[in-house]
C-alpha positions as CSV (number, residue, x, y, z in Angstrom):
1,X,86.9,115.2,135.0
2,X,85.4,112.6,133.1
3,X,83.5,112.5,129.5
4,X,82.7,109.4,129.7
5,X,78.7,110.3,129.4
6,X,79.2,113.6,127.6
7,X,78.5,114.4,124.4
8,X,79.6,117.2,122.4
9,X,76.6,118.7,122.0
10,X,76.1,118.9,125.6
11,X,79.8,119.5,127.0
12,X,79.9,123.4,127.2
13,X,82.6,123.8,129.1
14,X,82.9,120.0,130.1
15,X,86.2,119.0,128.7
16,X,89.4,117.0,130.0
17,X,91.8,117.7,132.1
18,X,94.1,119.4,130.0
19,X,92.1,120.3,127.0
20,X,91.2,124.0,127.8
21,X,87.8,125.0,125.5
22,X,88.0,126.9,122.4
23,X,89.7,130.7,122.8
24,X,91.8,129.3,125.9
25,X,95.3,128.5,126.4
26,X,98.0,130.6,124.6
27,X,101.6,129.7,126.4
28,X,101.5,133.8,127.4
29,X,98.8,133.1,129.9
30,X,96.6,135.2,127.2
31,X,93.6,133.1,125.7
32,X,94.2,131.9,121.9
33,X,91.2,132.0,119.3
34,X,91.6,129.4,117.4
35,X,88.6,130.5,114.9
36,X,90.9,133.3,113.4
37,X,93.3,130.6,112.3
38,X,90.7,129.5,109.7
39,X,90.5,125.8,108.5
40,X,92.4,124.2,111.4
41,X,93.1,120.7,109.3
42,X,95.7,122.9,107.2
43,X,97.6,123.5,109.6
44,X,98.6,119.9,109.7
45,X,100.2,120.5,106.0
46,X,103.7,122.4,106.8
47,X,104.0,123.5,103.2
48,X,100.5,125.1,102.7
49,X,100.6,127.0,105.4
50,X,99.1,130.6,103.9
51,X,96.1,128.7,103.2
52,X,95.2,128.5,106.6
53,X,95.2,132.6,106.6
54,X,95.1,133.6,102.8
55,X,97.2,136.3,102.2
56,X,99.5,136.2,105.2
57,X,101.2,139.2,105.1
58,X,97.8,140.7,105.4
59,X,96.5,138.5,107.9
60,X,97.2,140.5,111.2
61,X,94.4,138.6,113.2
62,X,96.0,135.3,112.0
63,X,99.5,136.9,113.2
64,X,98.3,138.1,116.6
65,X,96.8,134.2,117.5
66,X,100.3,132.9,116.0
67,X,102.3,134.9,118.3
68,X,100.3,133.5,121.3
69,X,100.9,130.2,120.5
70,X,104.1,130.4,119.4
71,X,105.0,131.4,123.2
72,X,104.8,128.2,123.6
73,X,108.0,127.0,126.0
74,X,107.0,123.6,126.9
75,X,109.8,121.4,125.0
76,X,110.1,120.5,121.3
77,X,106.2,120.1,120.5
78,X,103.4,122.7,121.3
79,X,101.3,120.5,122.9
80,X,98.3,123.3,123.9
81,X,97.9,123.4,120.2
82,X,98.0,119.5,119.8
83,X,95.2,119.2,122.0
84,X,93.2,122.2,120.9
85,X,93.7,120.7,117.2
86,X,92.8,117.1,118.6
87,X,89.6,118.0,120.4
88,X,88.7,120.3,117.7
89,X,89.0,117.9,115.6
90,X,86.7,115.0,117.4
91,X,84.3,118.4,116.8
92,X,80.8,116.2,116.1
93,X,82.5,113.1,116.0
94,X,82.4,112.1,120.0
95,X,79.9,110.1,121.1
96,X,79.1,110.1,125.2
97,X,79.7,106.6,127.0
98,X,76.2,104.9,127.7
99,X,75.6,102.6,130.9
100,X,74.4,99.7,128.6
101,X,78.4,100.3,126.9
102,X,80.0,100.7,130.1
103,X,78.1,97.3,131.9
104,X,78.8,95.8,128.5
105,X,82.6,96.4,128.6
106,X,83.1,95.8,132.4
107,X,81.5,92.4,131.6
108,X,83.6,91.4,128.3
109,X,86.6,92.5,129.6
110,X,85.8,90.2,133.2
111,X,84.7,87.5,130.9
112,X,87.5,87.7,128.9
113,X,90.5,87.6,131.8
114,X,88.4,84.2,132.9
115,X,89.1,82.8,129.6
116,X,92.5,83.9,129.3
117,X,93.1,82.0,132.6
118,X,92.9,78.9,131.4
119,X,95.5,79.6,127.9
120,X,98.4,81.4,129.8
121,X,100.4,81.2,132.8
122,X,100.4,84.8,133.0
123,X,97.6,86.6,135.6
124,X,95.3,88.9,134.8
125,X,96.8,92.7,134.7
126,X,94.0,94.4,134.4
127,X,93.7,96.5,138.6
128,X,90.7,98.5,136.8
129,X,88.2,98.9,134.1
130,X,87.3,101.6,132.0
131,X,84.9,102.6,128.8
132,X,86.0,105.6,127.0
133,X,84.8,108.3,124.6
134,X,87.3,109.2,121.7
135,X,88.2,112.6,123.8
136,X,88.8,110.8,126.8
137,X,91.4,108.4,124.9
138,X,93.1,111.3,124.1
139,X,93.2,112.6,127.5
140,X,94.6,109.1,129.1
141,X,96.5,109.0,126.4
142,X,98.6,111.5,126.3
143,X,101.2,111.7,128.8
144,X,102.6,108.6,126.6
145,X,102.3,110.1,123.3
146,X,104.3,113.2,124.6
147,X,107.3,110.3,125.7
148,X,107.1,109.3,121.8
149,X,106.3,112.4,120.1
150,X,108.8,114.8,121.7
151,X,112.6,113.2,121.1
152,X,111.5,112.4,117.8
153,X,110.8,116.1,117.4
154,X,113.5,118.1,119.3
155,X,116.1,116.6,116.5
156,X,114.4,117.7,114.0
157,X,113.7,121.3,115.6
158,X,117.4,121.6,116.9
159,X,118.4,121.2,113.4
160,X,116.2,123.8,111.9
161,X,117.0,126.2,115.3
162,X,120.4,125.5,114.2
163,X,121.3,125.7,110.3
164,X,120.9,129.6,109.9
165,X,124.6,130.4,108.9
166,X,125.9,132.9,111.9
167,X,127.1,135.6,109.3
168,X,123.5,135.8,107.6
169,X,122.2,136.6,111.3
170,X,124.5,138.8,111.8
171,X,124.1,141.0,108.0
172,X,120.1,140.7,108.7
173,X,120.9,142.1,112.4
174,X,118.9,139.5,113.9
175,X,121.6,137.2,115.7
176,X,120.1,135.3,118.1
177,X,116.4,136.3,117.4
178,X,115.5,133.9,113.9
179,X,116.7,130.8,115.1
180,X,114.5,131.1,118.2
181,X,112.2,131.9,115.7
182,X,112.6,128.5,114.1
183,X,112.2,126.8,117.4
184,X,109.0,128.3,118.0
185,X,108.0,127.7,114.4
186,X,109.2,123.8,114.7
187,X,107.6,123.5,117.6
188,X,104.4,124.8,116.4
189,X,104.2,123.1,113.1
190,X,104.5,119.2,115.3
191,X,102.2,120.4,117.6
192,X,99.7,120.7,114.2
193,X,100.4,117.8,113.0
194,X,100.8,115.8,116.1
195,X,97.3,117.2,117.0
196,X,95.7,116.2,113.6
197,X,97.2,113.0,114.1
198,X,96.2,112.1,117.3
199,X,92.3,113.3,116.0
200,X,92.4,111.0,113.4
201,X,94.0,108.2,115.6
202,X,90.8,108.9,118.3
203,X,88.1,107.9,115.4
204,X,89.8,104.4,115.2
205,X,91.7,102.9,118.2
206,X,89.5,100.3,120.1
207,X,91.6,100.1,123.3
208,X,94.1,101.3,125.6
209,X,96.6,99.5,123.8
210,X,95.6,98.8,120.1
211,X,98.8,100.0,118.9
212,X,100.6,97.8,120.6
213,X,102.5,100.2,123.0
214,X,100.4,100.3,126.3
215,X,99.5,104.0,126.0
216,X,97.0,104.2,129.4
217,X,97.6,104.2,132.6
218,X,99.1,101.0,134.2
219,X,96.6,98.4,134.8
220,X,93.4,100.1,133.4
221,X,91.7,98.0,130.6
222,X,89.2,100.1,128.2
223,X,87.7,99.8,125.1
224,X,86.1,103.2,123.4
225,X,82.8,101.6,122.4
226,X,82.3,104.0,119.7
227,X,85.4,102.7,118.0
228,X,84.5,99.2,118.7
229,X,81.2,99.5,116.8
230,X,83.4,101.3,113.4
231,X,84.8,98.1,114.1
232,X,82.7,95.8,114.1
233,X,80.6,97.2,110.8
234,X,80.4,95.0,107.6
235,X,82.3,91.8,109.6
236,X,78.6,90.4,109.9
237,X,78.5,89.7,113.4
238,X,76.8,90.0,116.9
239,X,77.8,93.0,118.7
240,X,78.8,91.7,121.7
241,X,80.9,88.8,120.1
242,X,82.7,91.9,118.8
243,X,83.3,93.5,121.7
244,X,84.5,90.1,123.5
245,X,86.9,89.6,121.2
246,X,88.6,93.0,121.4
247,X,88.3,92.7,125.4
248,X,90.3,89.3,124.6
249,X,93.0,91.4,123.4
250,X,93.0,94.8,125.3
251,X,92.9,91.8,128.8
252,X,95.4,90.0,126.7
253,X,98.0,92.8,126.0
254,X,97.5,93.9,129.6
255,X,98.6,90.9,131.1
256,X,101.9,90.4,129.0
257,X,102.6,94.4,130.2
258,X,101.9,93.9,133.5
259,X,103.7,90.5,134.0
260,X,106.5,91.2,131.6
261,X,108.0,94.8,133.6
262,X,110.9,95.1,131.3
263,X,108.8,95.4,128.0
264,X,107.2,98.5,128.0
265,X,110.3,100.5,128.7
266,X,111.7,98.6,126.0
267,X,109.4,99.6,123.6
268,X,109.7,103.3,123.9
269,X,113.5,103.1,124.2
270,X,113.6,101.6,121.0
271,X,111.6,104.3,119.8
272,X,113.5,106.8,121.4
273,X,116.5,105.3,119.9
274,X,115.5,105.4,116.4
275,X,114.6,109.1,117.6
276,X,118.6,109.9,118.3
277,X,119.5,108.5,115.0
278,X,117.4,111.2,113.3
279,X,119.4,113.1,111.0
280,X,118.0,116.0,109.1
281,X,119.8,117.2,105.4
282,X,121.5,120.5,106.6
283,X,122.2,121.6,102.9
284,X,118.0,122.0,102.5
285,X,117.4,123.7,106.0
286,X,120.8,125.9,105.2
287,X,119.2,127.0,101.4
288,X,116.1,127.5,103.2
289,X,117.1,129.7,105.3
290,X,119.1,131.8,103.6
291,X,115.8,132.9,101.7
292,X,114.1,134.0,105.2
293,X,113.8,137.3,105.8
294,X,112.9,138.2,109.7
295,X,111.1,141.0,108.3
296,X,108.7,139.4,105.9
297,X,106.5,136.6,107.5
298,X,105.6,135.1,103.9
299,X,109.5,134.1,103.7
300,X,109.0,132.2,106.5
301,X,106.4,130.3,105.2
302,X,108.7,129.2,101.8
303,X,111.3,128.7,103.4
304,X,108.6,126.1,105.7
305,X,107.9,124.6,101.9
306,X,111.2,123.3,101.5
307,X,110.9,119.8,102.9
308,X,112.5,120.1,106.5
309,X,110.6,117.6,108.2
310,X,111.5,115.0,105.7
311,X,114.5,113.1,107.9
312,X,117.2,111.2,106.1
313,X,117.2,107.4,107.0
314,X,120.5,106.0,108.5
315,X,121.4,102.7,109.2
316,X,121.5,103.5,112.9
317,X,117.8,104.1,112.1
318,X,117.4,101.1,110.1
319,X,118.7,99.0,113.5
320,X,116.5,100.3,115.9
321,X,113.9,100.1,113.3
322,X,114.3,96.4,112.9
323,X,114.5,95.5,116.8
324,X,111.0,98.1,116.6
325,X,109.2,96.1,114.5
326,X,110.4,92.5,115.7
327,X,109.3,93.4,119.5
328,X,106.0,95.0,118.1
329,X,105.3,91.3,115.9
330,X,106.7,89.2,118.8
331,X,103.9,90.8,121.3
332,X,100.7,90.7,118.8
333,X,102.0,87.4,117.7
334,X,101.7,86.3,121.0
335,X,98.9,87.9,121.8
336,X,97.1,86.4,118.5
337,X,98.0,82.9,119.8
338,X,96.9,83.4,123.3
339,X,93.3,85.0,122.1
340,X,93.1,82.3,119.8
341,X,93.1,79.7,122.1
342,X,90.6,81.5,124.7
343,X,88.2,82.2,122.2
344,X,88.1,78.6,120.3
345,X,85.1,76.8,120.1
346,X,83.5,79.4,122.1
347,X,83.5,81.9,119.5
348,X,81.6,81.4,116.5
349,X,83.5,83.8,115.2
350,X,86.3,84.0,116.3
351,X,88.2,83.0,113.1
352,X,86.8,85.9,111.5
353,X,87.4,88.2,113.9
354,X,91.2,87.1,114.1
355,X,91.2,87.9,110.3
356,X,89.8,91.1,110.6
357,X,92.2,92.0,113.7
358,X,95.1,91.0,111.9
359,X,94.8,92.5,108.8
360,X,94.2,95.6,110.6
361,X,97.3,95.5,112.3
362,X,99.4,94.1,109.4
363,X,98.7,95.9,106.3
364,X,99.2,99.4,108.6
365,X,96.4,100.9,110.7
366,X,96.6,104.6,111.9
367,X,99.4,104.6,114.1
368,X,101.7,103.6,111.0
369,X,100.3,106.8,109.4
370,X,100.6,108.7,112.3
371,X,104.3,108.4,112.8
372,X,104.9,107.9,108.9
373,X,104.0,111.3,108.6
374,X,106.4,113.1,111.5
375,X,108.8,111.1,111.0
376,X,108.4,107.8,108.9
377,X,108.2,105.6,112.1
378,X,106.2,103.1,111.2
379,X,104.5,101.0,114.4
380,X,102.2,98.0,112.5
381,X,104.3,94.2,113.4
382,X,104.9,93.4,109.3
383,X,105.6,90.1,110.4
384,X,102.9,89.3,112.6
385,X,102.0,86.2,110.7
386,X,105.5,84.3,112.0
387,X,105.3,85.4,115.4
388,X,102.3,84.3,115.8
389,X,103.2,80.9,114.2
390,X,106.2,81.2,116.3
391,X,104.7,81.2,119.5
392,X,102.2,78.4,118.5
393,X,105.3,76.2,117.5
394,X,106.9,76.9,121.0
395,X,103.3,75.8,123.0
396,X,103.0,72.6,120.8
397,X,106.8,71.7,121.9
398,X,106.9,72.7,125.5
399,X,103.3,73.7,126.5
400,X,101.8,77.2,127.8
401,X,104.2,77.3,130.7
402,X,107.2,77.1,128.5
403,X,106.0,79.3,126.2
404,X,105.7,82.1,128.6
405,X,109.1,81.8,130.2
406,X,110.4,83.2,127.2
407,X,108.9,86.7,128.6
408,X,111.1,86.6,131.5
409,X,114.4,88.0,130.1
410,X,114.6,90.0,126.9
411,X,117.5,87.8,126.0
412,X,115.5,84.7,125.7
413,X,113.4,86.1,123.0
414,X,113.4,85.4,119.5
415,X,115.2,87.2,116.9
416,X,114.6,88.8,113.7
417,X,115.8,85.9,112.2
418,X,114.2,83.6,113.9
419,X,111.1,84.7,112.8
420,X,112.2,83.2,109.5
421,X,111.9,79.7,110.9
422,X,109.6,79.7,113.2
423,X,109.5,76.1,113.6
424,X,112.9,76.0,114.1
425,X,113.1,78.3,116.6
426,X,111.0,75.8,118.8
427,X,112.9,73.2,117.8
428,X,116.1,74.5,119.2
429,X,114.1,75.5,122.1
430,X,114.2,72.2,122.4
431,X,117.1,70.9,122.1
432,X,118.9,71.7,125.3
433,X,117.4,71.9,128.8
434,X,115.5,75.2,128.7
435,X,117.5,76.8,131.6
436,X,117.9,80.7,131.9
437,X,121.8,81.5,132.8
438,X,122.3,81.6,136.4
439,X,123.1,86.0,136.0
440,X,119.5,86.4,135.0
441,X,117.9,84.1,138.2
442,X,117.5,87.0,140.1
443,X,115.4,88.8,137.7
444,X,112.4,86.2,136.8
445,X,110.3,86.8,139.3
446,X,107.5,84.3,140.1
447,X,107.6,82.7,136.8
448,X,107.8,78.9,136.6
449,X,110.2,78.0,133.8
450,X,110.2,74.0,134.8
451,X,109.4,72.4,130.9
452,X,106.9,69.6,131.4
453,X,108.8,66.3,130.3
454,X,106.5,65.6,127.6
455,X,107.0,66.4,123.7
456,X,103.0,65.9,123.4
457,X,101.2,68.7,121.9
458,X,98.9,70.6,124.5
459,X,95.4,70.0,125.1
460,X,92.8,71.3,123.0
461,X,92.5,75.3,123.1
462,X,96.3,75.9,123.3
463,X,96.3,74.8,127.0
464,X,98.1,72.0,129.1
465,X,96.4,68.9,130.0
């Protein structure tokens, strides 16, 4: 069901599929008050977690909610509590979807794929158009962020499951029982922070894929107006110049998704690969544990204190890392260069606005902090700046069309290192007949890769003559 005109004031029991109301939920099939487990943002701090209930050992109340989430059996992550934490945490903080917003986005985001027409050779991706409220981006949202949240944390839960010696089970007569114990705990903790995370994340993303990743459904452009208007604040400009220029990007990103079918996977395989390279330090976990005692709860909140989401970085890490952040600059890069050129002289302020998008992206917005603080996966594009001047080098040289063909086979794209020379990666573009290998024909689709025969810079706007 949809929020998009619902306030919280007004949405009772009006709430997203999946998002059960307050006092609803627990894995058991029994209903969870969340109220008893007192301020809810502590539980998003794994080494304070008494304060949520003071004196724990005392706290039976707290205990008996505990021990209906923690029946949790959904995978690595308790996602009912992510989402009860996430909505809870939107608490006076979401406002409902006017029809003045929706007409307004509908039209930016048609007016926008009409520009963008005329700057790239990729269509429009966009099959529908939606304006959401901040819960309603986490409800679309979601399915994705369990694909990036979950590998990440099933390491790091295995690990703790795991490191309980076998003969200190065994003395405490509790083989078997603590490190399922653990598991529930791990997966209880990430589904705190996840769900504080993905509150905060709500207050701030614009669009359906502000982060770069395309975390919507396939083909649906939005914008969460309320987000757009945070954004908008203090840049001195008209409202709906603001809102054009993020539909410029969410039409933008859509496009290069849609028309590019190999990129998306890529992206969360990358992050899923920097997810199997997780290692955790097995000494802490192991000295840890050997001060938990099944029988006292408050030990298993030290032993939580110790540091054991804190993974150890490996250069297995540091790879996937790397091709991470490259793909992430090479798409807002592009992006960038593409929104540039549809908004030109049609924008009064457009130059500003690309300022203001770019240092938001660039200096680490709240999906860096998200991930920085389950696992130190960090999602801004640090080198933004060079992709973009990358891809602007490549349309000078060889025009729109040639600049897009680089989409059609993730081995035509630049490198890390080419992002060091930007220029000089369109210069050796250049310098042979751009041809893709003959192996990789049967996978480009409709794209045209024919280079004009012309080394004359494109018209005005980024566009061909």
């Amino acid at each position: 069901m949809s929020l998009v005109a619902t306030t919280v004031d007004d949405m009772g029991d009006q709430v997203p599929f999946g998002f059960g109301p307050f006092g609803s939920g627990g894995g058991d099939g029994e209903p969870f008050d969340l109220s008893k487990l007192g301020d809810l943002s502590k539980l998003g701090d794994l080494g304070k977690l008494g304060e949520t209930g003071g004196d724990l050992t005392g706290a039976m109340p707290l205990f008996a909610e505990l021990q209906k989430l923690m029946s949790w059996q959904g995978g690595p992550v308790n996602w009912d509590l992510a989402k009860q934490l996430a909505a809870s945490g939107l608490n006076g903080a979401n406002p409902g979807v006017s029809p003045t917003d929706r007409a307004g986005v509908a039209e930016a985001i048609r007016l926008a794929d009409l520009w963008l027409d005329e700057v790239t050779d990729l269509p429009s991706g966009v099959s529908s158009i939606e304006t959401w409220t901040r819960l309603e981006w986490l409800e679309r949202t979601l399915p994705v962020w369990q694909l990036l949240c979950d590998p990440v944390a099933a390491r790091v839960v295995a690990a703790m499951s795991g490191a309980i010696p076998a003969e200190q089970l065994e003395a405490m007569g509790a083989a078997g029982a603590l490190g399922g114990i653990m598991t529930q705990v791990g997966g209880l903790m990430f589904g705190a922070q996840v769900g504080q995370g993905l509150a905060g994340l709500a207050r701030e993303v614009v669009s359906a894929t502000d982060v770069g990743i395309p975390l919507g459904p396939q083909g649906v452009a939005a914008l969460v107006p309320a987000n757009v208007e945070d954004f908008g604040a203090g840049l001195e400009r008209p409202a709906d110049e603001v809102r054009l220029y993020l539909a410029l990007r969410e039409a933008a990103h859509q496009r290069l998704f849609a028309h590019v079918p190999w990129l998306r996977q890529r992206l969360l395989d990358t992050v899923e690969a920097y997810s199997r390279g997780i290692t955790v330090d097995l000494s802490v976990i192991e000295r840890a544990m050997g001060e938990v005692d099944p029988t006292n709860p408050e030990s298993v909140q030290e032993a939580l204190a110790g540091g054991l989401f804190e993974p150890q970085t490996t250069p297995e890490q540091q790879i996937a890392l790397r091709r991470l952040e490259t793909l992430l600059a090479l798409v807002e890069g592009w992006v960038d260069a593409v929104v540039a050129a549809a908004a030109g002289e049609r924008m009064p302020g457009a130059d500003a606005l690309r300022e203001a998008s770019r240092r938001r992206r660039a200096t680490g917005g709240p999906a860096e902090q998200t991930f920085a603080t389950l696992v130190g996966l960090e999602l801004r594009p640090r080198r933004l700046r060079e992709a973009a001047a990358l891809w602007w080098g490549v349309t000078e040289k060889h025009g729109v069309t040639g600049r897009d063909a680089i989409w059609a086979h993730p081995d035509l794209l630049p490198s890390a290192d080419d992002l060091d020379d930007p220029l000089g990666f369109a210069d050796s573009v250049g310098a042979v007949p751009f041809e893709v290998p003959d192996s990789l024909a049967d996978e480009l689709g409709d794209i045209d890769i024919d280079v004009p025969d012309t080394d004359e810079p494109p018209a005005a706007g980024g566009t061909e003559g």
